[in-house]
ZATORKE-152573 format. One line per 2 residues: their letters; for each residue x, y, z of C-alpha. Coordinates in Angstrom, 1 decimal, decimal comma. Each point is the difference from the previous one (the first is absolute). Layout:
A> X/Y/Z  ...;
This chain:
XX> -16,9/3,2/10,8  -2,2/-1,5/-2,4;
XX> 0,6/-3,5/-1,6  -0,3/1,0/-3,6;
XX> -1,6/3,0/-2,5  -2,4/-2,0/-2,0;
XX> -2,5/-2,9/0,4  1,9/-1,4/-2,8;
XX> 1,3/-3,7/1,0  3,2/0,3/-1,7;
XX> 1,1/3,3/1,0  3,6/0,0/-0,1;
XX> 2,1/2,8/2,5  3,5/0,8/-1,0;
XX> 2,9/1,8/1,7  3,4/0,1/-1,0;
XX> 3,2/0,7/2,1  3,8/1,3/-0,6;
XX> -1,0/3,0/-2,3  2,2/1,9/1,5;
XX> 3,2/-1,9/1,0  3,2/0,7/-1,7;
XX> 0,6/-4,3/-0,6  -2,2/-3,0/-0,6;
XX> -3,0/-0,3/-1,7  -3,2/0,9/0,2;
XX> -2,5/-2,7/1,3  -3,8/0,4/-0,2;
XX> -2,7/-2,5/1,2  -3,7/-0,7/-1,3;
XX> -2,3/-1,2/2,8  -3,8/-1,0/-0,2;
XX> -1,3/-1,1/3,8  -2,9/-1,7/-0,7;
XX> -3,4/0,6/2,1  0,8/-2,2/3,2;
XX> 3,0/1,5/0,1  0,8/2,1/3,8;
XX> 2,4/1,6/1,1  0,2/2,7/3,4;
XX> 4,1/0,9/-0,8  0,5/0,5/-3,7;
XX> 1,1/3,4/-0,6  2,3/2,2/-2,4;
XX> 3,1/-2,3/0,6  2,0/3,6/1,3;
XX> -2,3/0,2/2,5  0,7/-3,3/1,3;
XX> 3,3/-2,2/1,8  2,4/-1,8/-2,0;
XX> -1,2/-3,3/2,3  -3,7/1,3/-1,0;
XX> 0,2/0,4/-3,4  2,0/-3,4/0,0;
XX> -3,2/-2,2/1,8  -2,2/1,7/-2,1;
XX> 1,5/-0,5/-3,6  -0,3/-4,0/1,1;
XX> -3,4/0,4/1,3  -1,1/1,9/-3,0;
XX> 1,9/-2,6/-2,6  -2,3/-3,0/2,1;
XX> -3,1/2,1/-0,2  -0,5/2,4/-3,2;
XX> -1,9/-1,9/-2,6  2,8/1,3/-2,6;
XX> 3,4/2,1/0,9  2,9/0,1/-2,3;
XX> 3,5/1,9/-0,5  1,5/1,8/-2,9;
XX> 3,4/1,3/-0,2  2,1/2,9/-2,4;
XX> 4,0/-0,3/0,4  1,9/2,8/0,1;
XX> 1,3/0,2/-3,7  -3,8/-0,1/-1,4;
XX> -0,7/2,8/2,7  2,6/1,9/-1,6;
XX> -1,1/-0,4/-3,4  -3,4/0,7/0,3;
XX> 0,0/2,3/3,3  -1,6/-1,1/3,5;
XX> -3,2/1,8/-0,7  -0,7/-3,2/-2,7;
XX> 2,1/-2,2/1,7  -2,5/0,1/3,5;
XX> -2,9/-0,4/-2,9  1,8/-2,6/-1,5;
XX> 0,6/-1,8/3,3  -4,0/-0,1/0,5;
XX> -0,3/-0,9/-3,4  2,1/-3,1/0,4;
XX> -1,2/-1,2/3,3  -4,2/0,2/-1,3;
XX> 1,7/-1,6/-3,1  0,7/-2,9/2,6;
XX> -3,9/-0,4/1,7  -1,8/-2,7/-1,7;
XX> -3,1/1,0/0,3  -2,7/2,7/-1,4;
XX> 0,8/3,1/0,4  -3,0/2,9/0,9;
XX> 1,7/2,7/1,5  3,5/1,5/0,6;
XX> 0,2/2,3/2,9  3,9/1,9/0,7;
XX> 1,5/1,9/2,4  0,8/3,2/-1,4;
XX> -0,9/2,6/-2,5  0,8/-1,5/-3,1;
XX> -0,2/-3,5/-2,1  1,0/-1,2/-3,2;
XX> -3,3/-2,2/-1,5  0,0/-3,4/0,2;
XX> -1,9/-1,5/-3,0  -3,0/1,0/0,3;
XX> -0,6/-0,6/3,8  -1,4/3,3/1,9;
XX> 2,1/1,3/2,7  -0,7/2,5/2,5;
XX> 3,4/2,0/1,2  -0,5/0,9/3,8;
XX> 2,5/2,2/1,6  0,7/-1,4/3,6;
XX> -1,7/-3,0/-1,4  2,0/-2,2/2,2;
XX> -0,9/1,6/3,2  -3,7/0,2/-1,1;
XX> -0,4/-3,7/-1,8  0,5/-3,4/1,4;
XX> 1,0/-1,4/-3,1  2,5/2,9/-1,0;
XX> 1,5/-0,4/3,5  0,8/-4,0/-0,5;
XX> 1,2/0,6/-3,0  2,4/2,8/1,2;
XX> 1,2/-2,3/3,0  0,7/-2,8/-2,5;
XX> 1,9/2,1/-2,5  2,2/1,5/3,1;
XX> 0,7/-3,6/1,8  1,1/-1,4/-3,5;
XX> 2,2/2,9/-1,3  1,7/0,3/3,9;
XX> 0,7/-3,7/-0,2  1,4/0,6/-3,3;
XX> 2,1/2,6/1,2  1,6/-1,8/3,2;
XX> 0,6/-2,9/-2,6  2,5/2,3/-2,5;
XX> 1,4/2,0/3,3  2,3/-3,2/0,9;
XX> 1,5/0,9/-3,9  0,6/3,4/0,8;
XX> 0,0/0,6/3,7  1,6/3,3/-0,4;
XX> -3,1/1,8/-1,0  -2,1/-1,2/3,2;
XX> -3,2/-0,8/-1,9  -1,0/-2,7/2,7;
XX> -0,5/3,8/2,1  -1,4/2,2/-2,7;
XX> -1,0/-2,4/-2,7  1,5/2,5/-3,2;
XX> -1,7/2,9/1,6  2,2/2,8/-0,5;
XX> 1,5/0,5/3,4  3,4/1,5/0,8;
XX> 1,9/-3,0/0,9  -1,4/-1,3/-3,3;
XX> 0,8/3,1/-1,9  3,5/0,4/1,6;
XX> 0,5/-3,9/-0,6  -1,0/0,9/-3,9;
XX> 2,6/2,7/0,0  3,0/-2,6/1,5;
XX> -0,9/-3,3/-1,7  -2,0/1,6/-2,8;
XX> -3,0/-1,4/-2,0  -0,9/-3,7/-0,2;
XX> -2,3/-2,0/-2,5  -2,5/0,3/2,2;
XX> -0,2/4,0/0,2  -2,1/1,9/-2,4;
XX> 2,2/1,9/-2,3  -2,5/3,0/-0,6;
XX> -0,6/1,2/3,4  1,5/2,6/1,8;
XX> 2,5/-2,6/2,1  1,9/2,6/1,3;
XX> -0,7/3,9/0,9  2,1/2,6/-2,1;
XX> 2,0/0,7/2,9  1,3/-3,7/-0,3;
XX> 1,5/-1,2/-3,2  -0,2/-3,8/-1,4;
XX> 2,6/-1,3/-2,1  -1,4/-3,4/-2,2;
C-alpha cells in the first residue's frame, strides 16, 4: 500500500461510510498523514477487525498531522440524495482541517469539487492509499459508535448488530415497529413483498 498519491504535503485522503444503510447518516473523514507518519496495519477498514479498526482510529487521531469528521443526517440525505450527501460529508469534514489544502484524493469514482482544490478519484482507493484507508477506518469507527449510541433508543431494530444496514431482522423490525426519525424516508426500507404503513 502506498502512503499517499502525490508529493504534495497536504494531500488530504477521504472515505466516507453508511452509503448504503437504510438509517443514520452518512459520516465521511479527511485525513492528511504527514511524512513521518508509519503505519504496517492500516487497511480498507472492511478488510480489517472491529478491535483493529478500533486501535487504529486512536493511533491515527495521535499521529496524522491533520484528520477530521464530517457528517449528513438522514433528512438532508433525503433531500438532496446520498450520492451528494457522501460528497457533502467530505466536504464538511475538509471544511474542518485547518490547514492548506494541495490535494484531495477519494475513494471511488466520482467527486463533487471542492473550491478549487484538485482531487484525484481512485476506485479501490482505500485498499491502494494509506491515507484513503485511515480515513475510511475513522469514518467507520465514528459512524458505528454513533450507531450503538441511538440503538439503546430503539433497540428493536438491532443496529448495535447491523449498524442501519439493511438486514432482515432490520427490515422485518421496519415492517413491525415501522420507521423512526432516524430512517431515511427515500429508500427502499422495505421490499415490495413487504408493505410499510407510516
Amino acid at each position: 500500500m502506498y502512503k499517499v498519491l502525490s508529493n504534495h504535503e497536504y494531500e488530504i485522503g477521504c472515505d466516507e461510510a453508511g452509503r448504503g444503510c437504510l438509517s443514520g447518516p452518512v459520516v465521511a473523514a479527511a485525513v492528511i498523514l504527514g511524512r513521518d507518519f508509519e503505519n504496517d496495519i492500516i487497511n480498507d477498514s472492511k478488510q480489517l477487525s472491529e478491535k483493529k479498526r478500533n486501535s487504529l482510529r486512536t493511533f491515527i487521531e495521535e499521529n496524522a498531522k491533520y484528520w477530521a469528521i464530517g457528517i449528513v443526517w438522514p433528512n438532508e440525505i433525503d433531500e438532496i440524495n446520498i450520492l451528494n450527501a457522501s460528497f457533502l460529508a467530505m466536504h464538511r469534514a475538509i471544511d474542518q482541517l485547518d490547514c492548506p489544502k494541495d490535494l484531495i484524493v477519494v475513494d471511488g469514482n466520482r467527486f463533487n469539487k471542492y473550491h478549487d482544490v484538485p482531487h484525484e478519484c481512485i476506485i479501490k482507493g482505500d485498499s491502494k492509499y494509506m491515507n484513503i484507508a485511515a480515513a475510511s477506518i475513522l469514518a467507520k469507527t465514528y459512524r458505528d459508535e454513533y450507531m450503538e449510541r441511538i440503538h439503546e433508543e430503539f433497540p428493536m431494530y438491532d443496529w448495535k448488530k447491523n449498524k442501519g444496514y439493511p438486514t432482515k431482522a432490520h427490515r422485518l423490525a421496519i415492517k413491525e415497529f415501522g420507521a423512526t426519525p432516524y430512517h431515511r424516508m427515500t429508500f427502499k426500507l422495505l421490499p415490495d413483498q413487504l408493505s410499510l404503513d407510516l
